[in-house]
KEKOLTI-884352 format. One record per residue (C-alpha): x, y, z; residue in three letters. Coordinates in steps of 0.1 Angstrom, whole numbers, plus 5000, padded with zeros to 4 digits. Layout:
REM residues N
XYZALA ...
END
This chain:
REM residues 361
244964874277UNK 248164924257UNK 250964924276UNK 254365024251UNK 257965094252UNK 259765284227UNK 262965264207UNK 265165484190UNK 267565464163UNK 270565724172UNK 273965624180UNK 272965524216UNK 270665224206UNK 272064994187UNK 269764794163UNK 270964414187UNK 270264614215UNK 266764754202UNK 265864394189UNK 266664224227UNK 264964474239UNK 261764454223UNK 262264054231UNK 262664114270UNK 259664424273UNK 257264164255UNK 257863864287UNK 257464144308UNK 253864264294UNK 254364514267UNK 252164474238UNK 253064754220UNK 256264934203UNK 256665324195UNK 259565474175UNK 260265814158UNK 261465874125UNK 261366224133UNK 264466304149UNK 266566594136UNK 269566424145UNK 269266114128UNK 270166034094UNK 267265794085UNK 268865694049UNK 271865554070UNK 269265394096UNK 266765264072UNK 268064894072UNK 267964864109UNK 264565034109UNK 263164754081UNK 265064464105UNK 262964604135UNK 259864624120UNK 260064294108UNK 260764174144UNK 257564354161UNK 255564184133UNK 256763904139UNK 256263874178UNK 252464004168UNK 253264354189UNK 251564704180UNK 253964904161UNK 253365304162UNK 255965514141UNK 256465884144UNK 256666004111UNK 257966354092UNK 257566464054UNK 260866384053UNK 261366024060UNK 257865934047UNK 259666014016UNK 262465824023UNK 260065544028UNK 258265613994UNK 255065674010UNK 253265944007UNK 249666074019UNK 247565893993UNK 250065623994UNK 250765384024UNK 251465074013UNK 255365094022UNK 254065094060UNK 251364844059UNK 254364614040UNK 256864724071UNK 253664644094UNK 253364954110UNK 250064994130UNK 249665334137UNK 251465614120UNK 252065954143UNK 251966274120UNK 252966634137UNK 254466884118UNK 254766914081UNK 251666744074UNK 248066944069UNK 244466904075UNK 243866754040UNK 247066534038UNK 246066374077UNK 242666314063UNK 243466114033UNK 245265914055UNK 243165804078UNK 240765704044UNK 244065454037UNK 242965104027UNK 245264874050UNK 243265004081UNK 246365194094UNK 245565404126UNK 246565784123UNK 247265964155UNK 247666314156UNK 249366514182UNK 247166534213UNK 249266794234UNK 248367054207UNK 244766984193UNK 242067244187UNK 238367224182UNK 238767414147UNK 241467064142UNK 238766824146UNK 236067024132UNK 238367054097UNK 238966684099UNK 235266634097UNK 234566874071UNK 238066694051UNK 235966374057UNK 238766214075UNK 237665864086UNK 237465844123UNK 237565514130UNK 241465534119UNK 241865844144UNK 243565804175UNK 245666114189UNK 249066054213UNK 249966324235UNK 254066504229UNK 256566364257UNK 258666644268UNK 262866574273UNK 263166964291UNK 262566984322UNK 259967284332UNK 258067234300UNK 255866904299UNK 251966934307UNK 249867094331UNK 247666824341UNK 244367034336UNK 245467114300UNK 246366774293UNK 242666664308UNK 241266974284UNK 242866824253UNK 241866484261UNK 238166524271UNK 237966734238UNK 239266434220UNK 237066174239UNK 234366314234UNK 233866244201UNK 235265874205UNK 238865954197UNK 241465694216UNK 243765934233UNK 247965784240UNK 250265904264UNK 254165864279UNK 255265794309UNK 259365794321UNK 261265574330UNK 263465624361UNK 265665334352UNK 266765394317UNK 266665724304UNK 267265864270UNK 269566094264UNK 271166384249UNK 269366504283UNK 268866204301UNK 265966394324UNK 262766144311UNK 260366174286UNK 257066244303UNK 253866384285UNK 253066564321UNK 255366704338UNK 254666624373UNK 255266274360UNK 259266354356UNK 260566174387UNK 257665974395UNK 257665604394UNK 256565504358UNK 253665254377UNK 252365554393UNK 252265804365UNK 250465554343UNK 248265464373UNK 247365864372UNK 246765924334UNK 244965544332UNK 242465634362UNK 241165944343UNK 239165674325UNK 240365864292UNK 243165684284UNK 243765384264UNK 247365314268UNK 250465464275UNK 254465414264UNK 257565484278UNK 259265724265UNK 262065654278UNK 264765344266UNK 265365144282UNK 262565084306UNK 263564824339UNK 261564514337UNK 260364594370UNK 258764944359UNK 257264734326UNK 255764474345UNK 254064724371UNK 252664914342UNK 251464634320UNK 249664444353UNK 247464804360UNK 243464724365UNK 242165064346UNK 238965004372UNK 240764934405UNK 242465204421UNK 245465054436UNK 247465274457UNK 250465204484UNK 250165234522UNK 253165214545UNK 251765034577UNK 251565154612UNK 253964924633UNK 251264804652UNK 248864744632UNK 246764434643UNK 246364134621UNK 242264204619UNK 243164554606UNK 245664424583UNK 243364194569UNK 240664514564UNK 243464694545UNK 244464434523UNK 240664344512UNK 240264254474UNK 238064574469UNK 236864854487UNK 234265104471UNK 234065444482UNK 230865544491UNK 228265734466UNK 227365944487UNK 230866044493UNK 232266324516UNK 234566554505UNK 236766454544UNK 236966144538UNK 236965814514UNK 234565564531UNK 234765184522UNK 231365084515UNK 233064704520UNK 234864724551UNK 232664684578UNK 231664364566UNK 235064234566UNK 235564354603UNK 232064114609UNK 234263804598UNK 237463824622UNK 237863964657UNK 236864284674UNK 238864594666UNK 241064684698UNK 241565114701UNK 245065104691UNK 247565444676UNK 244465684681UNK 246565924673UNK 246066304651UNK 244866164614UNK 247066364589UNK 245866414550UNK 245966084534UNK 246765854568UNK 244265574564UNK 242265424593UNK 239765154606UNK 237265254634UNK 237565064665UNK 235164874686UNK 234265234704UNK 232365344674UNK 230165074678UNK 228764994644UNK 230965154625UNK 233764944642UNK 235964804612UNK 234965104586UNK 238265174564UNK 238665554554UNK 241265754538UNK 241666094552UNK 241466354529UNK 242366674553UNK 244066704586UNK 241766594614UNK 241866574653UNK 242966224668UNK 240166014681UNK 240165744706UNK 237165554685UNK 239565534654UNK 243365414647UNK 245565504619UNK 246465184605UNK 248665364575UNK 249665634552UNK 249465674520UNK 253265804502UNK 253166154488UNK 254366054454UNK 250765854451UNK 248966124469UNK 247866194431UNK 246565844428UNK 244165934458UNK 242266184439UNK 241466004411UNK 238865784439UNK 235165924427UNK 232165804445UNK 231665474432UNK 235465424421UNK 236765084436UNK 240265064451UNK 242764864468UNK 246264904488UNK 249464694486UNK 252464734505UNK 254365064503UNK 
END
């Protein structure tokens, strides 16, 4: 799972500050590097020094390097479609082509001999796109795709387009990219993150990777946003794509046998799941190893408190569920938990058969 930061090259990020940067992401866990040669306001001529001294570091440190690329600086680069050899030389990875660059063009890319990855713009694909790529005999192992981010508030993804996109993508075997913001560092001129969906704006970076990487359909995401914390880096870059980790905020008097349900390696929801509640397939086992479960905070279970059954539900005593809609309290089960809105998101992504975990809110 790829797990990137991104640098830019306008009067805000200096080149020392780009190059310490990329040192300090790398301890915390990033393996990759994105940057864009495609920004209006940037006059790449004057920037292509610091961009050669950069690329030369991320080679060098042994990091994926993805460049966003126009017509424009391609040429200033003297590349061209048929012609990627300046890129390969710069050791460049994956090259992201938008605008300016046709069906035919993106195709004789992805035939390039250095093995360069192509990604295409994911936020905007079609089926007629991938079915002229195939007809262009584009080479598909060199396809990936990498969703937009969007600075303006109000206009980032929908999460069911950006699941329509990306299951059209997947399903012909297409690795699909995406960014998350940071809410430490933010890039400017509007300084209001740099997320691909927009409910992502003011999350916590962990938790909007946590959301995209649980579809199961992504294969790595970048901050858009520099410069990242090393906090939000390390979160992201330590995600299990097939654990579902999620916070709780414990109940003050929650027992020490209920805290040890909770905080369990793995639980499993059920397959035969309910659409009321998530069941841990795991749990009740655990509760066999310590002490009984004492009735304790039997109070009304909201959407998304979590609870253990107590001893008065007799053989379900020490069963973990998370709620899933309001319910009536009952004296057989205690809310040991809730779950905090911002990962209510997370919640959903649990499927019959999904395994999951908490740690402390």
């Amino acid at each position: 799972m790829d797990c990137g930061v991104s640098v830019y090259f306008t009067e805000d990020y200096d080149l020392q500050r780009n190059m310490d940067y990329i040192d300090f992401a790398a301890q915390q866990g990033a393996n990759s590097v994105f940057t864009s040669l495609h920004m209006p306001e940037v006059d790449y001529k004057k920037k292509l020094d610091d961009f050669m001294v950069l690329a030369k570091a991320v080679k060098a440190r042994g990091l994926n390097f993805i460049v966003d690329i126009s017509p424009h600086t391609m040429r200033i680069l003297g590349a061209s479609a048929d012609n990627l050899k300046p890129f390969a030389d710069f050791g460049v990875n994956s090259i992201r082509v938008d605008y300016g660059f046709d069906i035919r063009k993106i195709s004789k890319m992805t035939n390039n001999k250095f093995d360069i990855k192509i990604q295409i713009n994911a936020s905007t694909v079609t089926p007629f796109q991938m079915d002229s790529l195939k007809s262009e005999h584009a080479e598909f192992t060199r396809l990936s795709a990498c969703h937009n981010f969007y600075p303006r508030p109000e206009t980032g993804l929908s999460y069911e387009l950006f699941m329509e996109k990306t299951r059209l993508l997947k399903s012909i075997g297409v690795p699909v990219y995406a960014f998350i913001p940071s809410q430490k560092g933010r890039r400017g001129p509007i300084y209001e993150g740099l997320p691909t969906l927009e409910i992502h704006r003011s999350l916590n970076p962990g938790t909007a990777a946590r959301h995209l990487i649980y579809t199961g359909m992504v294969d790595g995401v970048y901050f858009g946003d520099a410069y990242a914390s090393g906090e939000e880096i390390r979160d992201v870059a330590r995600i299990d794509p097939d654990i579902v980790e999620i916070s709780i905020e414990l109940a003050s008097d929650i027992s020490q046998a209920e805290e040890e349900i909770v905080f369990a390696p793995v639980h499993t929801n059920r397959l035969d799941a309910s659409d009321i509640v998530i069941r841990s397939e795991e749990s009740r086992g655990y509760a066999k190893i310590g002490p009984r479960i004492a009735a304790r905070n039997t109070v009304g279970r909201r959407a998304f408190s979590v609870t253990v059954d107590n001893e008065k539900y007799f053989r379900y005593s020490g069963e973990l569920q998370i709620v899933l809609k309001d319910l009536a309290a009952d004296e057989r089960v205690n809310v040991v938990g809730i779950i905090p809105e911002q990962e209510h998101i997370l919640v959903n992504q649990i499927r019959p058969g999904t395994k999951f975990r908490f740690r402390k809110g």
